[in-house]
MARZAFI-396032 format. One record per residue (C-alpha): residue in one letter; x, y, z. Coordinates in steps of 0.5 Angstrom, whole numbers, plus 500, padded with zeros to 3 digits. Layout:
# residues N
AXYZ...
//
This chain:
# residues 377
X649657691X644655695X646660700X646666694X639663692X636662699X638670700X635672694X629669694X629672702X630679699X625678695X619676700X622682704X621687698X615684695X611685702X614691704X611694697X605690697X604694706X605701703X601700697X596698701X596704706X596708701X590705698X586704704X587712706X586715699X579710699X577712706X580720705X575719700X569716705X568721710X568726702X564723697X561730695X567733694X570727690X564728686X564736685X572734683X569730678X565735676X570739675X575734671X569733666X567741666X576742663X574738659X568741655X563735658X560740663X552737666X554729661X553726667X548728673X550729680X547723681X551719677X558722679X557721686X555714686X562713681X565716688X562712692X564706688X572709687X571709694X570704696X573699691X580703693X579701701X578694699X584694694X588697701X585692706X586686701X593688700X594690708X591682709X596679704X589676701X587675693X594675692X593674685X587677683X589684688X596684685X594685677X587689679X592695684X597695676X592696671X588701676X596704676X598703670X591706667X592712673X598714672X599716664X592720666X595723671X601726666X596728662X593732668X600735670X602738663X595740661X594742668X585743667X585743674X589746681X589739684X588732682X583730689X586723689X587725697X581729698X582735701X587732707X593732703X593737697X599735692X601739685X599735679X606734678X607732685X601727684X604724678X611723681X607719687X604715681X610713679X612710685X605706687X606704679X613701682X610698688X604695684X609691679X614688684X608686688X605683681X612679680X612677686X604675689X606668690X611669696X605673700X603669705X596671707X593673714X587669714X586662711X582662703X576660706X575665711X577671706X569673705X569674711X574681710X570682704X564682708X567687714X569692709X563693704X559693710X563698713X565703708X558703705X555704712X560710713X560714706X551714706X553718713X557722710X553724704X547724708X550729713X556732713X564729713X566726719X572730719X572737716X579738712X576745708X577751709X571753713X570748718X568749725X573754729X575757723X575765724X572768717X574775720X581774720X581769714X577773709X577780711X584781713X586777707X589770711X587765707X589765700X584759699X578764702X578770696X573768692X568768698X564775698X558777699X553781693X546784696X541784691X544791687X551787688X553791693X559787697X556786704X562781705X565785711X558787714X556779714X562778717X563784722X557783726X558781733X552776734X550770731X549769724X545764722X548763714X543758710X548756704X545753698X550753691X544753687X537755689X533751684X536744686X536745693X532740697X526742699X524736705X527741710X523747708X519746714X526747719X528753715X521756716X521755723X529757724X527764721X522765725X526762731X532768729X526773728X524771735X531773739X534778734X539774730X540775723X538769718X541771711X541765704X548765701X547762693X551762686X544763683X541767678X536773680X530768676X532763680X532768686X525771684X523763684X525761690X523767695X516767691X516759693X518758700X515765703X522767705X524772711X531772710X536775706X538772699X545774697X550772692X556769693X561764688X559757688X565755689X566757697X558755698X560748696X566748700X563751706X558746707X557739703X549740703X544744698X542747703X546746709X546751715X551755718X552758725X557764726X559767732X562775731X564772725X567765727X564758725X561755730X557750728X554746721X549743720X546739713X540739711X538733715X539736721X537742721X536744729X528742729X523747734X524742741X532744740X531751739X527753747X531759749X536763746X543761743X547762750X542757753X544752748X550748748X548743744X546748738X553752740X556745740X556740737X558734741X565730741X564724737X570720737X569716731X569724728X577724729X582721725X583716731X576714731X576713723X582709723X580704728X573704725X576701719X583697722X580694729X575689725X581687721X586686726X580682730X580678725X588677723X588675731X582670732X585666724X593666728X589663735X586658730X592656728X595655735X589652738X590646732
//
């Protein structure tokens, strides 16, 4: 009897840390997914809300600060589960964040208001369906490790657990206000850097990439006259014109002049209307050309209103938010002579290794000086 008692209570510490590791990957990659995109989570709540016949009840303000805090309470949730740590308070927070998610995910797949849920960003595209069924699965995980939390043996001591709390609110918070201050650490857009727009929007390559044409001011389609151009084209990207950040106009003006300067073509992309249009050109001086392209692409291309673009016979190679504007010190000669315009050098910390280990390494630090402590005494 004994035996039968020891091998169930075994079976149950195995069961229970195996759902309580997998819930938290899952959840420290949805958080971080999340991290490196709080823009496009916050355009995806935008969307959710707009289905829903609530469009504009919340400003981009608000929503982005709800993706920011979604963020990072789910990279806290993955690291305390990962750690074994708040056993009790992190189990019954994980199952009534999956047993309120998961009905609301039902919802989503039968109504279908949207094309994706946006629970993993753009790094891993699930139906709604197939969201829903995940759901199912992670609610499982959360409700054996509930059952369960009392086997959990923590990797760090109690009084020690602030200190992981600490590590991930100042990482994860340092991260996503680079993120939002400029552009995602790993692009997983269509449009990311070393895409070929020739091929993937005009030979039709893409399907995700239709909704990307070009109107002049008479609602001509230029998309193929932009794209075939043989030289580099710098593309000022602006979804809407009249809530774009004007700390950096002075960088455009010089940017045009630049262009003017060396023959390159300068052209603003926008989803505003021609009052707005009117407005802005009025306003700023403009030498470029406004064109009209759907929002939608805009807001996929580059995450800045505006951000900067640099094509090169019709490739992406290089992007810019509205922070990092090349400034007058970089652009000396023309683009062949500037690498660094050209390219934008490699970051380690810009790779999904880089991103892993920034978030992983101090907690296995950790980990490892609690079990030397343990040795020592």
């Amino acid at each position: 009897m004994r035996s039968a008692k020891t091998e169930s209570g075994r079976w149950l510490t195995v069961t229970v840390n195996l759902c309580r590791v997998l819930l938290g990957l899952v959840f420290l990659f949805s958080g971080t997914v999340k991290a490196i995109d709080p823009v496009g989570t916050q355009i995806k709540l935008s969307d959710y809300l707009g289905a829903m016949g609530l469009p504009g009840i919340f400003p981009d303000g608000a929503l982005l600060l709800v993706s920011c805090l979604l963020a990072g309470f789910e990279m806290l949730m993955g690291s305390y589960l990962l750690m074994g740590i708040f056993c009790r308070g992190t189990s019954l927070l994980t199952l009534v964040f999956m047993g309120l998610l998961t009905p609301f995910t039902l919802y989503v797949a039968i109504a279908n208001p949207v094309q994706d849920c946006g629970c993993f960003g753009d790094a891993l595209i699930l139906t709604n369906w197939q969201t829903f069924i995940k759901n199912v699965v992670l609610l499982a995980f959360a409700v054996t490790v509930r059952i369960g939390y009392r086997v959990i043996v923590p990797s760090v001591r109690e009084k020690r657990q602030w200190v992981v709390t600490l590590i991930v609110l100042a990482i994860s918070a340092r991260f996503m206000v680079e993120n939002v201050n400029g552009l995602p650490a790993i692009d997983f857009r269509p449009y990311r850097v070393g895409t070929d727009l020739r091929a993937e929007v005009l030979e039709r390559h893409n399907e995700k990439m239709t909704d990307f044409v070009v109107m002049d001011r008479n609602l001509n389609d230029v998309t193929a006259d932009l794209l075939l151009d043989s030289g580099y084209v710098f593309l000022m990207v602006s979804p809407y014109l009249e809530s774009a950040s004007w700390s950096d106009l002075d960088l455009i003006d010089d940017l045009s002049e630049y262009c003017d300067r060396y023959g390159y073509r300068m052209v603003c992309l926008t989803a505003s209307g021609r009052e707005e249009i009117r407005e802005w050109a009025a306003n700023t001086a403009a030498g470029y050309d406004i064109m009209n392209c759907d929002a939608v692409p805009l807001k996929t291309m580059v995450r800045s209103n505006p951000g900067l673009v640099l094509l090169a016979d019709g490739m992406i190679v290089n992007k810019w938010s509205h922070s990092d504007i090349p400034t007058d010190s970089e652009l000396t000669a023309p683009l062949e002579n500037l690498q660094g315009v050209l390219e934008r050098p490699f970051d380690p910390l810009r790779t999904p290794w880089g991103v892993g280990a920034l978030l992983l390494v101090p907690l296995l630090l950790v980990a490892v000086i609690e079990k030397l402590k343990k040795m020592i005494h």
